[in-house]
N, C-alpha and C positions, 0 to 999 in steps of 0.2 A: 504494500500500500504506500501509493506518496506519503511523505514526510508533510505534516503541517507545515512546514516554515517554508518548503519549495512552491507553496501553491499562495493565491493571489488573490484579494478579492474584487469582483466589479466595482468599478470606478461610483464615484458618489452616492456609496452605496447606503441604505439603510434596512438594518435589522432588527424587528420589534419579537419580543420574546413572550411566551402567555409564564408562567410563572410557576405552579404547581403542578407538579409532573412534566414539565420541560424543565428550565434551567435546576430546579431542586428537589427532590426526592424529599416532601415533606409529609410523606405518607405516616411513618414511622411516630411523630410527634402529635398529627390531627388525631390516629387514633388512639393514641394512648392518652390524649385529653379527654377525646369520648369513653375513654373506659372510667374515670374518675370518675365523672359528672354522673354516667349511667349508676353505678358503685352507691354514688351518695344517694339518689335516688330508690336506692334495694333494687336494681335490676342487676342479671347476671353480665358477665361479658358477653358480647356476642362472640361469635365465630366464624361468622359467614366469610369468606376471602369476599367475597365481590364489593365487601366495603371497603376496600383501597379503591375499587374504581369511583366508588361515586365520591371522592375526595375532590375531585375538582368540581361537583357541583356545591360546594357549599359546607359548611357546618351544620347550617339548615337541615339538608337535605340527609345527610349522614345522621342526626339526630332521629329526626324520625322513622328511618327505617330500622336504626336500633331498636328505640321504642316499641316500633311492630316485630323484632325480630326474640324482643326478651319478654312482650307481656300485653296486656292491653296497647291498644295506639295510644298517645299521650295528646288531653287536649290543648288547645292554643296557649290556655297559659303555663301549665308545664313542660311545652316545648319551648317557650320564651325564658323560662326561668333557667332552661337547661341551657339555653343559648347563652344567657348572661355568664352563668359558671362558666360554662366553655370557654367564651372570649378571653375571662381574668385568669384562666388557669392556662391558656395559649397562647397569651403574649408573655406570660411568663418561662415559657419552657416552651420558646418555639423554636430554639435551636438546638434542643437538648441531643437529639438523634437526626436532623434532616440536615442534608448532604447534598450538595453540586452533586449534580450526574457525572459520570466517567465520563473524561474528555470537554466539559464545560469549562473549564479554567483555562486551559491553552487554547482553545479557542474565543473567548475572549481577552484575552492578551495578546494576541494575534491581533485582531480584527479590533482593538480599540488603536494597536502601534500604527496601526493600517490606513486609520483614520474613520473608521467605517461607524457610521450612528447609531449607537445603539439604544434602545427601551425600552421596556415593559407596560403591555396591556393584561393585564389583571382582573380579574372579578374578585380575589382576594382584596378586603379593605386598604382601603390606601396606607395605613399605621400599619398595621400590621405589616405589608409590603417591603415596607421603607426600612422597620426594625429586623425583620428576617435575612433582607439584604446586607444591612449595615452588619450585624452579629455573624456572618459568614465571609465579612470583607468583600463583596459584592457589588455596592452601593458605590463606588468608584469609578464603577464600569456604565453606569444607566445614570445621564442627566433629568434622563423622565419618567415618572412611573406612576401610570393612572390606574388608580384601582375600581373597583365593586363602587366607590361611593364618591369618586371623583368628579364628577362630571354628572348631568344629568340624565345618561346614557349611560348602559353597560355592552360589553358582548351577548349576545353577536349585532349589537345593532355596528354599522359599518365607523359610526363615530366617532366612538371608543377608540378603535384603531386607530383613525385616519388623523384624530386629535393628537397621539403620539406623537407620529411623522412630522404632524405641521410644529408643533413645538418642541423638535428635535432638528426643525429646519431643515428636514429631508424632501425628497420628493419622491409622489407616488410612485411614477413609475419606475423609480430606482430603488422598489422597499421591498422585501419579504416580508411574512408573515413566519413567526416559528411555534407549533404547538402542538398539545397532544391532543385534544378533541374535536371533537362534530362540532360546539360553540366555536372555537378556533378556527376552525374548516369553514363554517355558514359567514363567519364575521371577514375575514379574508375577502373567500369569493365575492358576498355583496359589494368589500370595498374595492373590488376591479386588481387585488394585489395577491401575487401567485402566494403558498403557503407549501411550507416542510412541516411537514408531521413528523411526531415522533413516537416509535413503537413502544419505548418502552412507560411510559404515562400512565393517566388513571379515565381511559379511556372504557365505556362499557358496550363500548361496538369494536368490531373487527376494524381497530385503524386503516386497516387498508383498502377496505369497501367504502370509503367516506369520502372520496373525492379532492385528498390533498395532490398536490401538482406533483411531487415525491412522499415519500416516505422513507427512513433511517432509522438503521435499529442501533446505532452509536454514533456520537460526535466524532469520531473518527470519519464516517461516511458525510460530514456534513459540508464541507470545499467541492467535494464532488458535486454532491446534490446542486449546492448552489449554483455551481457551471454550469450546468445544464439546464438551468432558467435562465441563461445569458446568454448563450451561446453566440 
């Protein structure tokens, strides 16, 4: 395989990144937040694996299928109560166990020497974001990062995105899109800008059936990929 350092990236380029399960494996720390919360609650752990996928849609959303997974559904206000605990107990230990993916580091240190613009579009809260990044030394690399409550807009509406780019002083047609789901995939294509998927994510469909212009199952594969949007 080429050497990262031998390959090149397109000229005035911009690369916007989704956040959980692309650049950081923060699987490991959302659930072991929801195993507290559940805990306090008297419910048991769950066990189900398909809760690492539904990490990327939310805390929300992982809460309540625990909920149905350990006992009665929980109504609107014990799901909210659960969400509170969650949040104070997840910005506190939200780098306890989540990790850069394999090969995210030299690739952006690569591509920031490169000159190439980088960001973050997020449905993760903007705080949260910001603090995840910054505690993983991260936040050095991404001038902009709009999250879940940024803006009046989230993913997939095309805004979110395209709001990055412009205040990243990029241009469209010189932007990727990098993420692991169908939100990532639909928010992309609406904004007219090609998208890399990534296989290994918290994606609850077959990544590869969803219509990214590539797909890569390491940042090692990701110079490649991108050439081939340029050609």
């Amino acid at each position: 395989m080429t050497s990262l350092q031998d390959m090149t990236f397109p000229q005035n380029l911009t690369l916007v990144f989704d956040l959980d399960g692309t650049l950081v494996d923060t699987a490991p720390d959302l659930l072991a937040c929801l195993n507290v919360v559940l805990e306090a609650a008297g419910r048991a752990r769950p066990t189900a694996p398909h809760l690492r996928d539904l990490v990327g849609r939310g805390a929300r959303a992982l809460i309540e299928e625990a909920l149905r997974l350990t006992g009665p559904a929980g109504d609107e206000a014990l799901i909210e109560q659960l969400l509170d605990q969650f949040l104070i107990i997840y910005e506190r230990d939200i780098d306890k166990h989540s990790n850069p993916f394999e090969g995210v580091l030299p690739l952006l240190k690569h591509a920031s020497a490169a000159g190439v613009k980088l960001g973050v579009c997020t449905n993760k809260r903007e705080a949260l974001s910001n603090e995840l990044l910054r505690r993983l030394d991260l936040a050095k690399y991404f001038p902009v990062v709009l999250g879940a409550d940024s803006l009046a807009m989230r993913k997939p509406d095309p805004a979110h995105l395209t709001q990055v780019i412009a205040q990243l002083g990029g241009n469209e047609n010189r932007s990727v899109m990098v993420g692991d789901s169908i939100t990532d995939i639909k928010t992309a294509k609406a904004a007219g800008i090609p998208v890399i998927a990534v296989s290994f994510g918290y994606s609850t469909e077959d990544i590869r059936s969803l219509g990214a212009d590539t797909v890569i199952d390491h940042y090692d594969e990701f110079l490649p990929a991108l050439a081939g949007l340029f050609p």
